[in-house]
C-alpha positions as CSV (number, residue, x, y, z in Angstrom):
1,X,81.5,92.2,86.1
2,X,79.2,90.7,89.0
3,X,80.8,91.0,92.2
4,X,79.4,91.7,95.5
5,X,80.3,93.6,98.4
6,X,79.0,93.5,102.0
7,X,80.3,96.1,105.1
8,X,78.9,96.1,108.2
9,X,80.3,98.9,110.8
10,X,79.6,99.3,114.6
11,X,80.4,102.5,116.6
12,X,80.3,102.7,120.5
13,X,80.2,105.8,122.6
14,X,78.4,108.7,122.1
15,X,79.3,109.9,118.8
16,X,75.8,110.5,116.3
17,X,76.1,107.7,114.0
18,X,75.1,109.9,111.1
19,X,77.7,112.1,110.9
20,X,79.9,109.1,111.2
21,X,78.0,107.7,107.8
22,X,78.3,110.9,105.8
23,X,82.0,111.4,106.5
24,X,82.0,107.9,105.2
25,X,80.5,108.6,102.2
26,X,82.5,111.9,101.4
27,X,85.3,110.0,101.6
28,X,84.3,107.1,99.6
29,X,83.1,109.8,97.0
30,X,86.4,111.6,97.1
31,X,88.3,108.4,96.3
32,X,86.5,108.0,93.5
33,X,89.0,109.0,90.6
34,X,88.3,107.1,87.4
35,X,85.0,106.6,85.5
36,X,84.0,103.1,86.7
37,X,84.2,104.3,90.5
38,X,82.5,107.8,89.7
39,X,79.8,105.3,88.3
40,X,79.2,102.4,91.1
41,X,80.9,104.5,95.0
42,X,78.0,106.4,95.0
43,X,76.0,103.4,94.6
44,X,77.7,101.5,97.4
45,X,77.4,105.0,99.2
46,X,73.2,104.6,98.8
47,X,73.4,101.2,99.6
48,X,74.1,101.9,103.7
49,X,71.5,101.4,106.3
50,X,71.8,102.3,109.6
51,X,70.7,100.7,112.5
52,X,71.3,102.1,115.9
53,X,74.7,102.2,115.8
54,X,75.3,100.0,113.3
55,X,76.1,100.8,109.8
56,X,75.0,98.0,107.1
57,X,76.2,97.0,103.3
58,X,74.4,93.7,102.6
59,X,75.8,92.1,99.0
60,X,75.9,95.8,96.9
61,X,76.6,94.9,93.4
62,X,78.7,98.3,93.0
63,X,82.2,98.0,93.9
64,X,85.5,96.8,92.4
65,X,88.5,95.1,93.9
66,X,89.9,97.5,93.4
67,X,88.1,100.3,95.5
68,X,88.5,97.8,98.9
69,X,91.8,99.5,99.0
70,X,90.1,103.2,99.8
71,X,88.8,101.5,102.8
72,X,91.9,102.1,105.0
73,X,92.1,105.9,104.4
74,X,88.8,106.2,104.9
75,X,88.5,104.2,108.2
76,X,92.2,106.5,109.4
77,X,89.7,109.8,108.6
78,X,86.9,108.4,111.0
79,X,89.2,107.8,113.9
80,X,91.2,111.0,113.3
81,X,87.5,112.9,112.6
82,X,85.2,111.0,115.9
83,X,87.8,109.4,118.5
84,X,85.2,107.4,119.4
85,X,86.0,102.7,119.3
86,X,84.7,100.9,116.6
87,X,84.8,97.9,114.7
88,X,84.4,97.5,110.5
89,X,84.1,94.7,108.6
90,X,84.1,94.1,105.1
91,X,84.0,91.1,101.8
92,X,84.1,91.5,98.3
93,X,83.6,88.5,96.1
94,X,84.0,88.3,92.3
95,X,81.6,85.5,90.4
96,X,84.1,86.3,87.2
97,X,87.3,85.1,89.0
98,X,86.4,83.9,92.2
99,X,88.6,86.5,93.6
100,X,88.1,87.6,97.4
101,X,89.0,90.5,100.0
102,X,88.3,90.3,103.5
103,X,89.5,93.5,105.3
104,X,88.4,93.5,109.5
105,X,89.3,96.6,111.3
106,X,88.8,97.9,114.6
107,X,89.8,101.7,116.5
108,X,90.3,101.6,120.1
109,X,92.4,103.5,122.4
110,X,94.1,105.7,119.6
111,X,95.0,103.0,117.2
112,X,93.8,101.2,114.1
113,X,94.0,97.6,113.5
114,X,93.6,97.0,110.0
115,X,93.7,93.6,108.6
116,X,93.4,92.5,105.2
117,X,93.4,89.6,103.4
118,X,92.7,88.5,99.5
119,X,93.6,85.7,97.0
120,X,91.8,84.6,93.5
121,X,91.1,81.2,95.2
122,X,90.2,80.6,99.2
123,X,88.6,77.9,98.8
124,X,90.5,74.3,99.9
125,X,89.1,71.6,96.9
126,X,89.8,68.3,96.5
127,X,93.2,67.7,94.5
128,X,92.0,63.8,93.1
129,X,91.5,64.8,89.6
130,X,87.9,62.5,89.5
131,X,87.0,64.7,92.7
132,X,87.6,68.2,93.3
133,X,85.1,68.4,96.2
134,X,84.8,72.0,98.4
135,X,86.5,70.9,101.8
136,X,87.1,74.1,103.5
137,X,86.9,77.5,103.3
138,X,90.4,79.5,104.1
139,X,88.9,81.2,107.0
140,X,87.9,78.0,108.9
141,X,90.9,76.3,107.8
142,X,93.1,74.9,111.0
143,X,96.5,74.2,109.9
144,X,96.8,71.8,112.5
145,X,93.9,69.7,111.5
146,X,93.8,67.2,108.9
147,X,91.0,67.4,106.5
148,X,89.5,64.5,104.6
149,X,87.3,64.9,101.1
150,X,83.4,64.8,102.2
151,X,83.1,62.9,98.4
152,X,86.0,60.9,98.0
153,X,87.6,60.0,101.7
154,X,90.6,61.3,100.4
155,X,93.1,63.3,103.5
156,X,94.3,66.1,101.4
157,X,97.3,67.8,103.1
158,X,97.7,71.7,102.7
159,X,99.6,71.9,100.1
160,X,97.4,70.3,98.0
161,X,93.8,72.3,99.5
162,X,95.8,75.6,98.4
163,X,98.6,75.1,96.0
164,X,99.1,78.8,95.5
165,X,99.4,79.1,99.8
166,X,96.8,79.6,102.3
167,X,96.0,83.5,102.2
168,X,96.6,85.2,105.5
169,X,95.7,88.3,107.1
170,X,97.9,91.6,106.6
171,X,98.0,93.3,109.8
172,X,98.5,96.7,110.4
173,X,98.5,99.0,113.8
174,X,97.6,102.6,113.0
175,X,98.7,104.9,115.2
176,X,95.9,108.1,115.5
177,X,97.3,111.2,116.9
């Protein structure tokens, strides 16, 4: 498996950024439930740098696909644990499969916004079978734009960039209590 996995995290206010972090990590660690995340969490987990108030992942070769999904329960803990606003961001890319995760969440005001999006392709290529040029990535893709081939001058219309859709963002409102 080589897949990488960058997080960055900003808190505002006057909560100490540390204890933000290490509530992080516990509860990273405490998802952790079969032997290949036992192994590679705690390396995301070592991984973080802080900065200020910013909390930094920068291409860990540590987690799955599968352990993006601890991210929400985790972030839910934070806001229920600090009440103080911040904003998360995070990517996973697999070089096996080309699969991708996007998650971007924010707390403010007693609710999490969670988004999340992923596919196994978000890349828009080419459909001439003597091309298959990169046009555009799925989160600079404009649905009402027309893109043309960089290679061949060919206008490829949507259905073609993405024939298994265009990924979009799942969006969910959190309420913190």
């Amino acid at each position: 498996m080589e897949a990488y996995t960058s997080m960055h995290m900003t808190v505002k206010g006057r909560v100490n950024v540390n204890e933000v972090v290490v509530l992080l990590k516990n509860e990273l660690m405490k998802k952790a439930n079969d032997r290949f995340s036992k192994k590679y969490v705690p390396v995301f987990c070592n991984d973080m740098k802080v900065y200020g108030k910013e909390v930094d992942v920068d291409e860990s070769c540590s987690l799955s696909s599968s352990e993006m999904e601890y991210f929400k329960d985790v972030l839910t803990t934070i806001a229920e644990n600090f009440n103080c606003e911040f904003t998360f961001s995070a990517n996973h890319y697999s070089c096996n499969c080309g699969y991708e995760e996007y998650i971007e969440a924010s707390y403010k005001n007693g609710v999490l916004t969670y988004k999340d999006m992923a596919s196994e392709d978000m890349g828009g290529w080419c459909s001439d079978e003597d091309c298959g040029e990169y046009i555009i990535h799925v989160l600079d893709y404009d649905p009402s734009k027309t893109y043309t081939c960089p290679e061949c001058g060919r206008v490829v219309p949507e259905e073609e960039l993405f024939p298994n859709g265009v990924p979009t963002w799942e969006v969910e409102e959190i309420r913190i209590k």
